[in-house]
N, C-alpha and C positions, 0 to 999 in steps of 0.2 A: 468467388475467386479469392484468391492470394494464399499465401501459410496455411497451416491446418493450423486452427486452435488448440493449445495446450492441457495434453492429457485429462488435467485435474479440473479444467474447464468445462469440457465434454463431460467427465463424469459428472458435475456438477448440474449440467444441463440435464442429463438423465434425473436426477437425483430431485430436483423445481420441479422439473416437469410432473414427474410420479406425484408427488405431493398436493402439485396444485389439482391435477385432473380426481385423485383420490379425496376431492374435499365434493367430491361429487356433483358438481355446477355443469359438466363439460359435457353428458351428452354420450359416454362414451362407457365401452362394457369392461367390466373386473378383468379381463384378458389382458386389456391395451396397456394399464396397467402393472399388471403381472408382466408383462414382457418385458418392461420397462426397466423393473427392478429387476428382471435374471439377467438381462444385459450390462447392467450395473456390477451385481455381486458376483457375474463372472469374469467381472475386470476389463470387458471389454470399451474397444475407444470410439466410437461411429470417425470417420472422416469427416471433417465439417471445416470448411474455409472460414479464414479471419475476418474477409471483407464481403458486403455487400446486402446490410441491413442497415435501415436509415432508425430503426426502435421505433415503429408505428406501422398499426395492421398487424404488430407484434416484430418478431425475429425472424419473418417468413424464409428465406433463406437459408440460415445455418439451420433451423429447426426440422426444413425439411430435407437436406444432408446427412439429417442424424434421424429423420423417420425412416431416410431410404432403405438405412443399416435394417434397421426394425422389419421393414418389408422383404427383408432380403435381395434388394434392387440395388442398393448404395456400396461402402467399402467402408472396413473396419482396417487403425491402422493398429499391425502386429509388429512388433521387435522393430519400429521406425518404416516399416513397408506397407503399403496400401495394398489389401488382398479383398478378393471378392466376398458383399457380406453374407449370402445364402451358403458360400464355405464354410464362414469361419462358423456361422450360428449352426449349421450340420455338428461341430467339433463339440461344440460344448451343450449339444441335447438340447435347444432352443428351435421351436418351432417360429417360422416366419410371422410375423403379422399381416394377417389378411383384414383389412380395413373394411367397414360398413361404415355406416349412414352417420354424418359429422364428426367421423374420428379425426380422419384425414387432417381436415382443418383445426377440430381441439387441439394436436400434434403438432401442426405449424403455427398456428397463432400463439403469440404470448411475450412476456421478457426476459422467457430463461436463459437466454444466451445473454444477453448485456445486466440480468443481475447476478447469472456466475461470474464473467469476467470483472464486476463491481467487488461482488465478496471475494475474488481471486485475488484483488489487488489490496482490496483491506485486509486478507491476512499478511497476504505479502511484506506489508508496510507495518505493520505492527512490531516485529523485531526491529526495524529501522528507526523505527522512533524513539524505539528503549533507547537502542543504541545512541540515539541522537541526544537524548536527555543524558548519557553516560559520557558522551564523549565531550559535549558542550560543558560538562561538570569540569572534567578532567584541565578543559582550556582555561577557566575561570581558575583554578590553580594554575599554571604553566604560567600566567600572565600575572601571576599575585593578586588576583582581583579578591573583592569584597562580596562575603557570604552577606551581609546586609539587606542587600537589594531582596534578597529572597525571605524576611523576615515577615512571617503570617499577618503582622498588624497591617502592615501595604496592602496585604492582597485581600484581606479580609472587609478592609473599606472600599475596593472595588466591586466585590462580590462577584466575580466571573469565578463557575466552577473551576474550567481548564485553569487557569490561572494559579487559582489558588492550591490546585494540586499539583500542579508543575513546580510552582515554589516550594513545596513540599519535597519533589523527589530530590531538586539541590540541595535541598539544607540537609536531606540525610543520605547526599551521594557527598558529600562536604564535609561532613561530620567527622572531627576529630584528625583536623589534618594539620599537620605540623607546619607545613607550610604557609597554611593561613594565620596562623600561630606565630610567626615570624615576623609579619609587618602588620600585626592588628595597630601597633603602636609604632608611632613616627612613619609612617606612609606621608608621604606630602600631598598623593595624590586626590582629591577628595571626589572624585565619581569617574568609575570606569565607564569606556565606553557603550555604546547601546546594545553593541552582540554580545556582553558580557551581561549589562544591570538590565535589562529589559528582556530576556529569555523567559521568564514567565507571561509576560503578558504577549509575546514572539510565538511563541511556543503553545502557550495555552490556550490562543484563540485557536490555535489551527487543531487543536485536541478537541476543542469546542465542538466544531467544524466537522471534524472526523467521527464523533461522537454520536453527531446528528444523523451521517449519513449513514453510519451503523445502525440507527434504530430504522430508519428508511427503506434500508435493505434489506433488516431483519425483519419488517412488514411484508415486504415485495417477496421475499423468498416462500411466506406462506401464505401468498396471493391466488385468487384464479384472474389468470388474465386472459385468457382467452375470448370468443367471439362467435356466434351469438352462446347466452346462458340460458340452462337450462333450469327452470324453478317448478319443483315438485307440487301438484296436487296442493290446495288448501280446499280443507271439507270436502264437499261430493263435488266441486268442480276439477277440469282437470289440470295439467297441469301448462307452465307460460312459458315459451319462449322468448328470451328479450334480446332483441339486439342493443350494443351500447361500445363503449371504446376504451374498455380496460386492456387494452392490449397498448394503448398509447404510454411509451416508456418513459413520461416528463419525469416522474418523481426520482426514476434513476440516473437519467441525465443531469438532472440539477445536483441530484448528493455526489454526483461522479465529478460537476465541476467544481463542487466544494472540496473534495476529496483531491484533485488536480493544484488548488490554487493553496491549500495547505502544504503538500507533500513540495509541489514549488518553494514555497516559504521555508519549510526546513530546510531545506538543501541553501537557499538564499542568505540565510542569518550564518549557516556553517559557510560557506563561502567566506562571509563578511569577517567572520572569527580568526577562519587562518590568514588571512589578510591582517589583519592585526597581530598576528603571533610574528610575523615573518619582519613586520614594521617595528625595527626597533626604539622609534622616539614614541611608541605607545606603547609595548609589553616590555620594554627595559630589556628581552634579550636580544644574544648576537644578532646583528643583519640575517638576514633569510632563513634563521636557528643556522647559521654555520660557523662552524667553531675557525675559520679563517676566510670571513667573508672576500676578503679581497682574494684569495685563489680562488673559493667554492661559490655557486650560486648557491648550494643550500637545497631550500622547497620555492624559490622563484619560480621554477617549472610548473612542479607541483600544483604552487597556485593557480598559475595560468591554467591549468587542465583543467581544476575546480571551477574557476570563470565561467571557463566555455561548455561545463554542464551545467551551472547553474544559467545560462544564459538560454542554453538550448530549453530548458525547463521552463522560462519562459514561454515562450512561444507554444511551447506543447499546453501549457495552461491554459490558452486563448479558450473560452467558453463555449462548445462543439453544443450547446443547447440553444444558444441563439441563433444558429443555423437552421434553416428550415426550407426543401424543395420540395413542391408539391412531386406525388406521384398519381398512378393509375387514373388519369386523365385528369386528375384534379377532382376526384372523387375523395383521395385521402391528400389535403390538401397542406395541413400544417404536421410535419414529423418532426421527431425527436433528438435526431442522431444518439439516442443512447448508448448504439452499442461501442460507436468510436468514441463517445465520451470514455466508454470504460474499456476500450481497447487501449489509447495512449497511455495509459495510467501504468502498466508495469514497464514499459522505457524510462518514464521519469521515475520511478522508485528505483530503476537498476541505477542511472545517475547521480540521485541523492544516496546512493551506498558508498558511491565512489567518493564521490565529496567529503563524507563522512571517514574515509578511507582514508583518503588525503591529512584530513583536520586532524584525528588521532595519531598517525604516523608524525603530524610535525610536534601537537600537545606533550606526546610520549617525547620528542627531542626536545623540548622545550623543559619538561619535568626533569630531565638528565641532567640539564644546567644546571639547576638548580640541590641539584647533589651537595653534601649527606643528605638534608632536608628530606622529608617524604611528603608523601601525603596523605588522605585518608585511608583507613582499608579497603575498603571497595574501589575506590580508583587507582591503587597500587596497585591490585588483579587486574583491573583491566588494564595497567599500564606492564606486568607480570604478561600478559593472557598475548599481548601482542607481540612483548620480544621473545616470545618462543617459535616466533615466525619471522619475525622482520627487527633485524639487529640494529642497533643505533646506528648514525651517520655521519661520525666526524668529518667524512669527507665526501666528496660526490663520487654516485655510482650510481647503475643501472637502477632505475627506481621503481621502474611499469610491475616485476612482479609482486615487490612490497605493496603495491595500490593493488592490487587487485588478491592479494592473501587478506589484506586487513580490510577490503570491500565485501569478501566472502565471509567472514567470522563476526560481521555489519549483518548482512542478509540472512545468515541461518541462524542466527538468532543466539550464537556464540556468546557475544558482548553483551548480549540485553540479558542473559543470565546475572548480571552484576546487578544491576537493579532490582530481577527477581528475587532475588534471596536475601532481598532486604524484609525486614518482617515489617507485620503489618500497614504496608502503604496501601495508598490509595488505588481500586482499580483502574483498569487503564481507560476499557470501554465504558464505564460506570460511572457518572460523573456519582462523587461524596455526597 
């Protein structure tokens, strides 16, 4: 029941499955296979609903949604319309699948639906986070804060990879900025606060975190998880059938709530930052960045909108793996929820864009103050890259479409071009 799953999700679901059934364990002929991938490479979408797999006994649900396509019994959706699938596979020269002896089941059993929408959501988040390390850069100037905190000898007697490479990408999203150049000397201030001096170790656990369940996933994606396996002949005897329960989704559920409680935390620390931009007896500028606080609120608004995503992120973090309702009579007794573990995940990433949408629209007004002065090169581009879309705000005015142009150039991966083109940093998924 509910949504159809997301285009790139579906094909992904093709795309595991092929794979996993092609490492030859499952029982099933070179056809099942082969159908598999023409379905794929001719771009087609199976129909397959968002709800109603708990990730144990596998994906049985969405998996056999997307066999139905295969057998010509199910619906493929065309140009956003549900069309019958024995039509559309007629169209593009694809003979139906006619199922024999444990296909059925190798087809439905598995995790390919909850470890596409896992990797669905770790690319997703991947521009998000550049952005997140570019735009928290950008705040740390706006607010005159101290490149210090981010100085290798700290992070290097912690020893946290993430850490140590998140201080890395400030000190050379930082580098060479006039503005910090301004108050190295006689600052009164002697330690910024924690969303500014503690963004490495904010930030680089949850990189940690994200890191883990990339290799998790990257395991799972070239898994057989199906049910029973099939084990070839050794010597003159023949060959074993075993039953077992690799179909059980825990290891995606657990990286999906690690993946959950990180993606939470960036949007959390950026929340906390423009809260402190907007507070002038912390970052020294105007009330609410407005340049006549007493007529304008400023990003007061703003903030409050940030709050109540970063709050609803919350809640969507809550851990969908410690939940567990026995099914089929208490046969399959303890499940996973994998696939809602990794179904919630791209609401909270859409959120933490917005957040981040919010925090760089107010840092870019806050860099404005601070005129002539500049800052680095790379955070001038990005502070360049936004008012080509969303113009300063002396004063108040309609703000919803500025949050959501500079939420959009957050998610496509617009912003996190500024970090990329830094040379040789550290990879992102690759701890140093």
């Amino acid at each position: 029941v509910g949504e159809p799953l997301a285009a790139p999700v579906v094909r992904l679901m093709l795309a595991l499955k092929a794979a996993s059934l092609a490492r030859g364990y499952s029982g099933v002929r070179q056809t099942v296979i082969d159908t598999l991938v023409a379905v794929h490479n001719a771009g087609l979408v199976p129909w397959v609903p968002s709800q109603g797999s708990v990730g144990a006994s596998g994906d049985l649900a969405p998996l056999a949604h997307m066999t139905l396509a295969l057998i010509g019994e199910g619906e493929f959706v065309v140009d956003g319309a549900r069309r019958a699938a024995r039509a559309v596979l007629a169209e593009h020269g694809i003979v139906p699948l006619a199922l024999e002896a444990k296909e059925g089941l190798a087809l439905i059993n598995g995790t390919q639906t909850s470890t596409a929408l896992a990797l669905h959501a770790l690319f997703a988040f991947e521009p998000v986070l550049e952005s997140a390390l570019v735009v928290g850069a950008l705040t740390v100037d706006a607010a005159r804060g101290s490149d210090g905190p981010f100085d290798p000898r700290i992070h290097a007697l912690r020893g946290q990879p993430g850490q140590v490479d998140v201080a890395e990408y400030y000190r050379r999203l930082l580098e060479g900025s006039a503005i910090r150049a301004s108050h190295r000397d006689g600052d009164d201030r002697v330690q910024d606060p924690y969303c500014l001096r503690c963004q490495p170790q904010v930030v680089g656990a949850c990189l940690d975190q994200l890191r883990h369940a990339a290799l998790v996933l990257l395991r799972e994606a070239n898994a057989v998880t199906d049910n029973p396996l099939v084990f070839p002949p050794a010597g003159a005897g023949g060959g074993t059938l075993i039953s077992g329960g690799n179909f059980h989704a825990e290891p995606v559920a657990l990286a999906c709530d690690a993946m959950a409680t990180a993606i939470a935390e960036v949007g959390a620390i950026a929340e906390r930052r423009i809260a402190m931009l907007i507070d002038a007896g912390v970052s020294r500028l105007p009330p609410f960045l407005a340049a006549d606080a007493g007529l304008n609120s400023g990003f007061m608004i703003a903030h409050v909108t940030a709050a109540a995503l970063a709050s609803e992120n919350k809640s969507l973090a809550h851990p969908a793996s410690v939940d567990s309702l026995p099914t089929s009579a208490n046969q399959e007794d303890h499940v996973s929820m994998a696939t809602f573990a990794a179904r919630r995940l791209q609401p909270m990433i859409g959120n933490v864009a917005r957040i981040l949408g919010i925090e760089w629209l107010a840092a870019a007004q806050g860099i404005d103050f601070l005129r002539p002065l500049r800052s680095s090169p790379p955070l001038e581009a990005a502070h360049a890259l936004l008012r080509r879309q969303c113009a300063a705000m002396p004063r108040d005015r309609y703000l919803a479409p500025d949050i959501e142009h500079a939420a959009a150039l957050v998610a496509d991966g617009s912003l996190a071009r500024t970090l990329r083109t830094l040379p040789a940093l550290p990879a992102l998924w690759t701890p140093a």
